[in-house]
N, C-alpha and C positions, 0 to 999 in steps of 0.2 A: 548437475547441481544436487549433491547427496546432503547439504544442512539439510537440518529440521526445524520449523516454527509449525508452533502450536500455541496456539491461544489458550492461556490456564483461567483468563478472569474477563471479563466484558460488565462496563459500566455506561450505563446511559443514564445521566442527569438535566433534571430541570429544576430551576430554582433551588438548585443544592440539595432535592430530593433525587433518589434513584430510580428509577421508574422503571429501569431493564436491569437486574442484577444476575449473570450468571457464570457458573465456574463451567469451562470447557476440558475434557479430559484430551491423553492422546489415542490416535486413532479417528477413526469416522463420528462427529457427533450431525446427530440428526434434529434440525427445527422442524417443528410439526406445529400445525392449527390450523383452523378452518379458513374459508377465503377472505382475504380482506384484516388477518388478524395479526399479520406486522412483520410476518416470517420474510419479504423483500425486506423491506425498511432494516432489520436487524444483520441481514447480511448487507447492503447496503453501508453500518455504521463499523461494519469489519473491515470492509472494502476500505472505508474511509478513513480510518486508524492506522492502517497501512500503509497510508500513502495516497491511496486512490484518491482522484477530485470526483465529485458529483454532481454531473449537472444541474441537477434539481432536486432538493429532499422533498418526500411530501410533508403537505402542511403538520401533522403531527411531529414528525420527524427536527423539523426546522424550530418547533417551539421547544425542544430540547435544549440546553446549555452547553452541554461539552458530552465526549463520550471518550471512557479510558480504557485500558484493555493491559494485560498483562502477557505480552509474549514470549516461549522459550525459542532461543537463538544461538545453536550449538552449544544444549545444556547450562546455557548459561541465560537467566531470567533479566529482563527490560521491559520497563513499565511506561507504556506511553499515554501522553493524555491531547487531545485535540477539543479545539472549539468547533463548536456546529452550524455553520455558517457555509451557505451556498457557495461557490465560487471565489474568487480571493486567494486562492492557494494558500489558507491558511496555515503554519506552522506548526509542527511538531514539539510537544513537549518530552524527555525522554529521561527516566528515570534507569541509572546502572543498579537495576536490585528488583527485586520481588515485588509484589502488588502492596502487600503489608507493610514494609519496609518504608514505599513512596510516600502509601498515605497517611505514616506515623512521620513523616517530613514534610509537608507541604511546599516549601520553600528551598531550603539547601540539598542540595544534591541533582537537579533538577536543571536539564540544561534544553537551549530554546534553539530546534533546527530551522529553518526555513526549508522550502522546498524549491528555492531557487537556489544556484550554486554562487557562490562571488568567489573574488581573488581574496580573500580575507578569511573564507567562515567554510566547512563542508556544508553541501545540503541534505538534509532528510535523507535522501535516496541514498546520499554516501556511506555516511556512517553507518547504515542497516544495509547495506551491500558488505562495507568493507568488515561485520561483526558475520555476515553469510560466508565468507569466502566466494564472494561473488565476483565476476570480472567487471572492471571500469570499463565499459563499453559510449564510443562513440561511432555517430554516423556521418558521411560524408561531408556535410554541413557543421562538423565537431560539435554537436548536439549531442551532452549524453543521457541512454536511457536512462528511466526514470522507475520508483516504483510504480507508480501510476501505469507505466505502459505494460510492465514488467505483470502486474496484477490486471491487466485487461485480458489475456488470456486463460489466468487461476480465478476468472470468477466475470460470466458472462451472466447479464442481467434479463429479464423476461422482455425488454425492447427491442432487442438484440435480432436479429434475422436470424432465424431455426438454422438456416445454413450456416452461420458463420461462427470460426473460431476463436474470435475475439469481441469484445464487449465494443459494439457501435462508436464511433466519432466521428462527426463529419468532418473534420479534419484531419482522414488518416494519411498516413503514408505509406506507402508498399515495403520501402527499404526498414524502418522501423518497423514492422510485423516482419519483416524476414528475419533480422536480426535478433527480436523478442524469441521465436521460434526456435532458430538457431541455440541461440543459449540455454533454453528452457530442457532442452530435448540432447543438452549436451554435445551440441555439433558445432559451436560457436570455436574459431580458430581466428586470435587477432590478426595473424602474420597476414592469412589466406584471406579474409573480410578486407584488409584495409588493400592488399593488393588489388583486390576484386572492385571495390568503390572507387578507386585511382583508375581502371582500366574501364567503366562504366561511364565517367565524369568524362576522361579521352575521346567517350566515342560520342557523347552528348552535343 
């Protein structure tokens, strides 16, 4: 997977005040503060602008409003804005343009994903897959991944067991971490995957 995203803007509001404002360059950017002073909570609200669901914001976190972010997405900029809200798989809002652009339009230009997929509408994950040059990926259950899963590996939280490579759920599944891995790492082959899940199912 040779795209690039970079986050150029990160907004976190409440009551239509901003309360996190900050522009992200490319390359390595580093949060720094002392203990307790938000440095989870802000990766956290990246996690969650991505795609990611979160089980829990802390209470500060949660009295926030919405948090919007500006990502580059093979050179080409999308401005997303999410509500802040625990659980719910809340949807994606997703502007084609700049940060500046988005919020000189509040309204027009501005289209509303879901994170679940229907027979009618892409979801979330789609659209920002299919703008990645990403592969549409399903699993033996024709479940497909998600960014949420996709980003349980690009961003393991402090709950997380020191061993493990992926960000905790107690509802994981083996074959989804394999396949997260697989494509992450460039080893993802449809042809060989779906033959391999055909021949596993066989022996089940």
């Amino acid at each position: 997977w040779s795209s690039d995203v970079c986050s150029s803007d990160l907004v976190v509001s409440c009551r239509g005040i901003a309360v996190y404002d900050e522009q992200f360059h490319h390359g390595v950017n580093i949060i720094r503060g002392t203990n307790s002073s938000g440095k989870s909570t802000i990766a956290d609200f990246i996690f969650y602008i991505l795609g990611g669901e979160v089980a829990k914001f802390k209470a500060e976190a949660e009295s926030c409003d919405e948090v919007i972010a500006e990502i580059e997405v093979n050179a080409k900029p999308l401005t997303l804005r999410r509500i802040v809200k625990t659980g719910g798989k809340q949807p994606v809002v997703v502007f084609y343009g700049d940060f500046s652009s988005a919020m000189a339009s509040p309204v027009v230009g501005w289209q509303i994903f879901s994170m679940v997929r229907s027979s009618t509408k892409e979801s979330f994950s789609q659209i920002l897959f299919r703008s990645l040059d990403f592969p549409e990926v399903k699993t033996d259950m024709e479940n497909s991944i998600t960014m949420h899963q996709v980003l349980r590996l690009a961003y393991l939280d402090q709950l997380s067991p020191v061993d493990s490579l992926l960000r905790f759920e107690s509802f994981d599944q083996p074959l989804i971490r394999h396949t997260v891995g697989d494509i992450m790492f460039g080893l993802y082959d449809d042809f060989l995957d779906r033959k391999s899940t055909r021949l596993n199912s066989s022996h089940a």
